[in-house]
Each structure stands twice: as C-alpha cells, then as structure tokens.
C-alpha positions as CSV (number, residue, x, y, z in Angstrom):
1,X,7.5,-15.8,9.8
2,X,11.1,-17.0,9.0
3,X,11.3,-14.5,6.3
4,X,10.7,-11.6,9.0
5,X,12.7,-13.2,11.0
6,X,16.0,-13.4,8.5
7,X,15.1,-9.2,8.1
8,X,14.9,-8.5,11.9
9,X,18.5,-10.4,12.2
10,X,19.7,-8.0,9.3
11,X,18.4,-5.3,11.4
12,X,20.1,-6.3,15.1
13,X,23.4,-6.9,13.3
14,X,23.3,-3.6,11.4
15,X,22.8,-1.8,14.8
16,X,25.0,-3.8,17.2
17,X,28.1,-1.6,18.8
18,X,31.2,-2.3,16.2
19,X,33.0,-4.4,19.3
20,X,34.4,-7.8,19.0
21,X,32.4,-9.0,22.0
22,X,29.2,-7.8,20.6
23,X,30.3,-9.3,17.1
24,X,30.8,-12.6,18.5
25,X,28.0,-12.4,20.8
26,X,25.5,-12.1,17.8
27,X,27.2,-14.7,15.8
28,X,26.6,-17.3,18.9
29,X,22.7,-16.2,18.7
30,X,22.5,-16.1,15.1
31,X,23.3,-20.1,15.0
32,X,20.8,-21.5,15.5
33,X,18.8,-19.5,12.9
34,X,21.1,-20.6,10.8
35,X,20.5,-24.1,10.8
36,X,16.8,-22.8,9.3
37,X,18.5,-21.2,7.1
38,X,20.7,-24.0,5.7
39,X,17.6,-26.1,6.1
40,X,15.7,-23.6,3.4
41,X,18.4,-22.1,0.9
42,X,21.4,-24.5,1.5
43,X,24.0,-23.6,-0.4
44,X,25.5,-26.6,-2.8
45,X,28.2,-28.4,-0.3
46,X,27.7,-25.8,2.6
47,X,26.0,-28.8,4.6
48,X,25.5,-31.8,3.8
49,X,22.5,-32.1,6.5
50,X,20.1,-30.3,4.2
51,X,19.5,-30.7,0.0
52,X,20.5,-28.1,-1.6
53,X,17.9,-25.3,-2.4
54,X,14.8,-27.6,-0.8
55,X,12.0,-25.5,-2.0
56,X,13.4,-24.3,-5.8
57,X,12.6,-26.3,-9.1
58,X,15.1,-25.6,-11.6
59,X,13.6,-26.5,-14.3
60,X,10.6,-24.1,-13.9
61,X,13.1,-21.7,-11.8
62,X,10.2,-21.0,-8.7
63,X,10.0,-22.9,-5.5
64,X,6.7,-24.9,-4.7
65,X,5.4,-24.9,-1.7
66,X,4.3,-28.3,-0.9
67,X,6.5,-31.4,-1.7
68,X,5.8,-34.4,0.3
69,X,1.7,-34.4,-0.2
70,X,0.7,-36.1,-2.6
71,X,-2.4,-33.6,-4.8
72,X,-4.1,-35.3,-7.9
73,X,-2.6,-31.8,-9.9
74,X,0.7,-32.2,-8.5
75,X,2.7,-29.7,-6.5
76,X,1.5,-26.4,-6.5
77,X,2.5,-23.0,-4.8
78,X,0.2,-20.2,-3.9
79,X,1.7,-16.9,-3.0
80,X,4.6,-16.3,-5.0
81,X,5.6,-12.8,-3.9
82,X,6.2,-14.9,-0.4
83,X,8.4,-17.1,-1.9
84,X,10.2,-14.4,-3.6
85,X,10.6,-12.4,-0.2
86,X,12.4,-15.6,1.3
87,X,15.4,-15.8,-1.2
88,X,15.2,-11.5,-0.8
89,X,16.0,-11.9,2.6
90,X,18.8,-14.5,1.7
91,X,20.2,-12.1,-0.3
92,X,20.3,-9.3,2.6
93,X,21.3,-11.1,5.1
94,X,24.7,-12.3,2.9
95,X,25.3,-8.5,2.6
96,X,25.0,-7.7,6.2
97,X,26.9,-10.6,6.8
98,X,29.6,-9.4,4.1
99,X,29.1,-13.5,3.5
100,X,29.5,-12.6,-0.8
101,X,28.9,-16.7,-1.8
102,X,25.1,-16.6,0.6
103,X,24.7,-13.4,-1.1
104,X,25.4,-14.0,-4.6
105,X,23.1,-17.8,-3.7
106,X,20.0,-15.4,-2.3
107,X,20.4,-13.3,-5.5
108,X,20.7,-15.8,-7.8
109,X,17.2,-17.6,-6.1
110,X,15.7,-14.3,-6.4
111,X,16.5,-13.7,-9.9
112,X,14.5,-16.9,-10.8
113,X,11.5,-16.8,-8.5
114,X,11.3,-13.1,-9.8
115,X,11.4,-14.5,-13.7
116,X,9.1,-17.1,-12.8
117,X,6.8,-15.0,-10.6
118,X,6.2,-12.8,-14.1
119,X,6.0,-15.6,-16.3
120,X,3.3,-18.4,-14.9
121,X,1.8,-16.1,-12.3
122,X,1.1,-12.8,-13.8
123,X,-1.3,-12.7,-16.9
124,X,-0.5,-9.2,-18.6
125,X,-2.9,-8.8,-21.3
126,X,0.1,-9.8,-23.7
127,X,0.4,-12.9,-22.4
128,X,-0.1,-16.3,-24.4
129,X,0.6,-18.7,-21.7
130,X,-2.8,-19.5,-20.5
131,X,-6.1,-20.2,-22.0
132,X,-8.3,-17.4,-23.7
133,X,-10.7,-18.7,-21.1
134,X,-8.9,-18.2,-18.3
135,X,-7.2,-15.3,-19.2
136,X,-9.7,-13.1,-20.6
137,X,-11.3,-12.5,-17.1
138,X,-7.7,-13.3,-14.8
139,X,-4.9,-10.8,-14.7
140,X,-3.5,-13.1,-11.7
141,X,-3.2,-16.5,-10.5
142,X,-4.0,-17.5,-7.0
143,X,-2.3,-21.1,-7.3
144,X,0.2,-22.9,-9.5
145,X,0.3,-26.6,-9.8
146,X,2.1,-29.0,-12.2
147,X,-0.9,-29.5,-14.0
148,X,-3.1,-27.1,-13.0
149,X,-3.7,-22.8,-12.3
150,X,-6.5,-21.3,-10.3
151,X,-7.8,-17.8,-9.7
152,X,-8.4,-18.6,-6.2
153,X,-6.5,-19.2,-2.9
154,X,-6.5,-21.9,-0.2
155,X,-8.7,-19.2,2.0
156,X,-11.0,-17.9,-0.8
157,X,-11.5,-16.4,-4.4
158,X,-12.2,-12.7,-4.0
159,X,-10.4,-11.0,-6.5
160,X,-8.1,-8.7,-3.7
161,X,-7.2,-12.0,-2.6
162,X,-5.8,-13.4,-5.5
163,X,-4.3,-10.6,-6.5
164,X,-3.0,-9.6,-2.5
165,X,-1.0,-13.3,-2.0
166,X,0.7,-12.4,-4.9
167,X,1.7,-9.0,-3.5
168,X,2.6,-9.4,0.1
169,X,4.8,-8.5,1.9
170,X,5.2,-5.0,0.4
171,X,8.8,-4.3,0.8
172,X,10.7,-1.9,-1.3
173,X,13.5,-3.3,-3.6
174,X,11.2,-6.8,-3.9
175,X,7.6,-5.3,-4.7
176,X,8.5,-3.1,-7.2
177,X,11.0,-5.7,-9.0
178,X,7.9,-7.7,-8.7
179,X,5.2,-5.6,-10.5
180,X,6.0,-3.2,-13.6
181,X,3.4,-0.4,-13.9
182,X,2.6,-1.9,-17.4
183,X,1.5,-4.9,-15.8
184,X,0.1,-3.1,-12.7
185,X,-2.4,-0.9,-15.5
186,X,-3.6,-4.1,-16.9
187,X,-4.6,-5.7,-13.0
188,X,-6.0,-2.3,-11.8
189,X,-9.9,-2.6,-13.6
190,X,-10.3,-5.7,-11.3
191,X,-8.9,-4.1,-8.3
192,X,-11.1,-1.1,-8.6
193,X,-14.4,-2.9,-9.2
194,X,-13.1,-4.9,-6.4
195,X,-13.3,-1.8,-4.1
196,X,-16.3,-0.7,-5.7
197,X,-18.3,-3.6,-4.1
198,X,-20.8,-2.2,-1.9
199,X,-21.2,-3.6,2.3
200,X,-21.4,-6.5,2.9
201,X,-18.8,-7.6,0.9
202,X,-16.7,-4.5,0.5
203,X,-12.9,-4.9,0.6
204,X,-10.9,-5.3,3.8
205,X,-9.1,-2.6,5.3
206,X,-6.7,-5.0,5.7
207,X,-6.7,-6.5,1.8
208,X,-7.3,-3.3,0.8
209,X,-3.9,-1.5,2.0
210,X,-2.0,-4.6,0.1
211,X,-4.1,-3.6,-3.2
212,X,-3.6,0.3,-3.0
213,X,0.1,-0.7,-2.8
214,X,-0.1,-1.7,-6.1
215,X,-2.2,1.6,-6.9
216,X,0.7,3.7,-5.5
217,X,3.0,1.9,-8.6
218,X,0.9,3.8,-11.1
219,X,-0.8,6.6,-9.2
220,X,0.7,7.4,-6.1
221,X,-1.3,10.3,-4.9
222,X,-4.2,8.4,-5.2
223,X,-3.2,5.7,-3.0
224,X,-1.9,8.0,-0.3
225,X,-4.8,9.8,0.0
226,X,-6.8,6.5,0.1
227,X,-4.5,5.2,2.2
228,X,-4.8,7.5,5.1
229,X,-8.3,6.5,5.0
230,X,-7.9,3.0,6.1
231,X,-8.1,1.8,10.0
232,X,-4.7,0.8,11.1
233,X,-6.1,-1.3,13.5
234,X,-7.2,-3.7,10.9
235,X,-4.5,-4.6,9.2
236,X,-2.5,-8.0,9.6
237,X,-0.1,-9.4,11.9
238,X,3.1,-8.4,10.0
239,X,1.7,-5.4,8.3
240,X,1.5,-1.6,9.3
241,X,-0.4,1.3,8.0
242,X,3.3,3.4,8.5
243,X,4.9,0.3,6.2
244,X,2.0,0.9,3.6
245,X,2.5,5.0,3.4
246,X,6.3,4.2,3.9
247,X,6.2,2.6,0.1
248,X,4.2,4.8,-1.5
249,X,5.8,8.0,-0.3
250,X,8.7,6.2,-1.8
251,X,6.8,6.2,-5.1
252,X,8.0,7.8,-8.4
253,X,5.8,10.7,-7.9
254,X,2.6,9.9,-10.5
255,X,-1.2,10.2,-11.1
256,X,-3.1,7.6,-13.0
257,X,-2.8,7.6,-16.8
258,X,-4.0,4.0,-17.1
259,X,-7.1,3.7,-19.4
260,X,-9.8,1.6,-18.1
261,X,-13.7,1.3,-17.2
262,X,-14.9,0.6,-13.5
263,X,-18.2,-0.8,-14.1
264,X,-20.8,1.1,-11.8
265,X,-22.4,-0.2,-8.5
266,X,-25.0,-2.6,-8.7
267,X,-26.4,-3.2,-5.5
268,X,-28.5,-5.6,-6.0
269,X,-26.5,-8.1,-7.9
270,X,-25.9,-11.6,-7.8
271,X,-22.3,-12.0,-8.4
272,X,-19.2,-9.9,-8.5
273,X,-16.5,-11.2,-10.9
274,X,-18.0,-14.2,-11.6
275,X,-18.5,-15.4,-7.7
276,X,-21.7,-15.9,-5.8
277,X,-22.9,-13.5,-3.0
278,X,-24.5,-16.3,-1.4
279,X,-23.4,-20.3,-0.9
280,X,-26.6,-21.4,-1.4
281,X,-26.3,-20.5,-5.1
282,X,-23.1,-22.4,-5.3
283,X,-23.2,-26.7,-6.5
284,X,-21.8,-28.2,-3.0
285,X,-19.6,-30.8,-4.4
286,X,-16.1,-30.2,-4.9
287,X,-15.9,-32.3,-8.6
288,X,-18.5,-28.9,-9.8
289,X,-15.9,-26.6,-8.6
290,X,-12.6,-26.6,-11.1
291,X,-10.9,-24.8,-8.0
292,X,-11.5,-27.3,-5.8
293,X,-10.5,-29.9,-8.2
294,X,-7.2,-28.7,-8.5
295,X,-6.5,-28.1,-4.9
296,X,-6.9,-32.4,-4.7
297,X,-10.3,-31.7,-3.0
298,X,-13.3,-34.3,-3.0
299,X,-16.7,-34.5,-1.5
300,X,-18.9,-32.0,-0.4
301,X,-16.7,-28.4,0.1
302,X,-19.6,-25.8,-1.2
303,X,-20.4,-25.9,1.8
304,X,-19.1,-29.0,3.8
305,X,-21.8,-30.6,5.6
306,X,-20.9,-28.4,8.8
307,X,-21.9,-25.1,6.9
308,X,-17.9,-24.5,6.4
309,X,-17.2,-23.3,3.1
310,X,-13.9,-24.1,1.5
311,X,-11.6,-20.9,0.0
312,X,-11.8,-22.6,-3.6
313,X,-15.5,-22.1,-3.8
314,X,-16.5,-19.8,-5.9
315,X,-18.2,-17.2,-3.3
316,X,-17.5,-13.8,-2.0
317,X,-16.1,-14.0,1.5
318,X,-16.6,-11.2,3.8
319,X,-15.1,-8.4,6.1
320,X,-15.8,-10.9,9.1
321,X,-14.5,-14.3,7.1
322,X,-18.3,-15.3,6.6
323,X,-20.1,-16.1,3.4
324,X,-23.7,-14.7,2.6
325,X,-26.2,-17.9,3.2
C-alpha cells in the first residue's frame, strides 16, 4: 500500500498547476507521508527519529521483512520484487521532487535489493547457491530466511505463487531490471505446466496475468493474445488487466525461442509439481513439512484441527482459496 501510495504522490505532483500556491499546498499534504517515509528509507542523519534504512541488511544488501519476531530460522523475507518496488518508488519520488540526495538514497537501495533479488532469490539453472535438491525442481524461492529457503509462501505453494510474489507489482523500469529473458526461459517449463493444470486447480486469472507477464519478457505475442483472454474482473486489488497489456505492448517485440517440454495433461493425477491435490494425502504435523518448519511453525498445520490448512503445506490451493479434501 505505501509503495502505491509513494507512486500516486509522484503522480499528483507531476500534474499540479506550476503555481507557487499549488506548490506549497502539496508540500503541506505531502508531510505527513513523509514521516512514513523517513520511518522506512531514512536517509543517514536526515532524522534522527527513525534508524537509518529500517528494513535493509547490508551485509546481504536486501531488506527482510520481519525484525522484531523472533522465528527458529531467523528473519526471513517473502516477496522480494515488493521490496524492490519500495526503494523504486524512493527513487521516483526524489526525481519528482528534484530532492538529488532521496534520489541517489532510493537508487542506491534499489541497486542492492535488485543484486540480491538475483542472487538468493532466483535459481537460473547456472546457479550453485543452493542445493542440487532444491534446485533441480525450483527455479524460484518463495521465502528467504537466515537459515533457511522455501519454495512456498505464507499463503500457499502452488508454483504461480511462488514464482508471482516474486514478480508483483509489474511496473516497467523495476520488472524488467528484475527478470533477464535468460533467467525468465529457465522459469517458464514450470509456469506452463502450471497453466496446464486442468479445473479444479487451474491457475487464477488473477495469478495468471502476473505469470504471462513474465511470458511477455520472452514471447510477447503470446502473452498478449493470452492476455486478452483473462477476466478483468478477477484480478487483484492494485492490479489491472490495462496495467498487464500496458507492459507487454511495451515489450521488445518477440516470439518464444526458449527450448523446453510441457509435460501433457494428466487428469487423473495425484500431484502437480510435487504437491498434493488433496489434504488428506498430506502428514498434518508441521515438524513433517520442511516449509512449515522454516516458517517457525509447530503443531498440527496439514490441516489444523479446524480443517484450515496452512500456505506452507504442500497442497494445491484453488481458484476459490480451498484445498481438495
């Protein structure tokens, strides 16, 4: 939300009248976004209120997300293309500002998040980083901890998940620093057996714009013929079916020349990249679920003794948010 925010102020201050009353009038409003601002990305000695930089870790140059809970993997951060977008907007808003030091600050936090994004989040088939266990069937995480990386998010482990945290909010001049069509050939056999999943656990119109995003990178006629396909009414708060065919009409023009195999329908399978269909074919407690484990979990989560089944089981979640029992 604050990250829209920063972009809509960019917005009103790039469209106000060019009079000094107007000027001054913004300036009075923008202040008290500001002090969010500082609160976030304070620059070193621009307040002494607020630490500087709250969220970033220099040492491993990306933010994390959670700091004052206490998990048994340590701190951990789960959508990095979010985190990214927030030091993007930093950035902006300097330039609108004509403010060069909060530019050159939002710049410099985006530089980092953006190297770190492509180092510990992104598994190109090149990569060493990770175990040949975990990378031979991930091309993405869902969640970095300290100690600890998952293919799964805090709302579930379908692979257009995983690979859509790490992708939202498309915006042009973040997304495509984000993803290299190298890298976007070597995710794309997942995200096309992904959509090849028959109903009822077919892809979201919803997750399924943010994946055909990263289509358009490689194959953008594809995507925007796919894209004009999908129900705009089903799409997220914060999302648009005009922002989706916005960035990829503003594609390099290009059809698909990655090489890969979609494996075929199989409609009466058990499992789809390595998660259940059903919960009941899942172990209930949290300790049998390495996903869980890492997200500091205990007890009973696959399912919870209410029926409620946590995002770091490993189960297909559908269209409506339901698993299959």
């Amino acid at each position: 939300r604050w990250n829209r925010r920063i972009r809509d102020l960019v917005h009103d201050f790039a469209n106000l009248p060019a009079s000094p009353k107007s000027k001054q009038f913004y300036q009075t409003l923008f202040s008290s976004d500001k002090e969010i601002l500082d609160n976030k990305h304070s620059v070193a000695g621009a307040d002494a209120r607020f630490p500087q930089a709250r969220h970033k870790d220099w040492y491993d140059g990306h933010s994390w997300a959670t700091g004052l809970v206490s998990y048994a993997t340590g701190k951990s951060q789960e959508s990095s293309s979010e985190a990214s977008h927030a030091y993007f907007a930093v950035a902006v808003l300097g330039e609108a500002l004509n403010d060069i030091k909060l530019r050159d600050w939002g710049r410099l936090l985006l530089a980092t998040e953006v190297r770190s994004t492509r180092y510990y989040w992104h598994i190109p088939l090149s990569s060493s980083i990770y175990d040949s266990k975990f990378s031979m069937y991930n091309r993405i995480t869902g969640s970095v901890a300290g100690s600890a990386t998952v293919a799964a998010t805090w709302f579930g482990a379908n692979p257009e998940y995983v690979h859509g945290i790490q992708t939202l909010p498309v915006v042009p001049g973040l997304t495509d620093i984000l993803f290299d069509p190298d890298y976007v050939c070597d995710q794309l056999p997942i995200l096309e057996n992904a959509f090849a999943r028959p109903a009822p656990v077919n892809v979201a119109d919803s997750w399924r714009g943010v994946a055909l995003a990263n289509v358009a990178i490689v194959d953008q006629h594809a995507a925007w013929h796919r894209a004009l396909e999908l129900d705009e009414k089903k799409f997220d708060d914060g999302a648009s079916k005009a922002n989706l065919l916005h960035w990829i009409a503003t594609r390099p023009a290009s059809i698909n020349t990655c090489s890969f195999h979609v494996q075929p329908d199989d409609t009466h399978a058990t499992s789809y990249n390595g998660l259940a269909i059903n919960a009941s074919d899942l172990e209930p407690w949290c300790s049998s679920n390495l996903a869980c484990v890492a997200f500091g979990l205990s007890g009973a989560c696959c399912p919870q003794p209410g029926g409620y089944v946590f995002g770091c089981c490993p189960v297909l979640f559908r269209e409506d948010g339901t698993t299959g029992h």
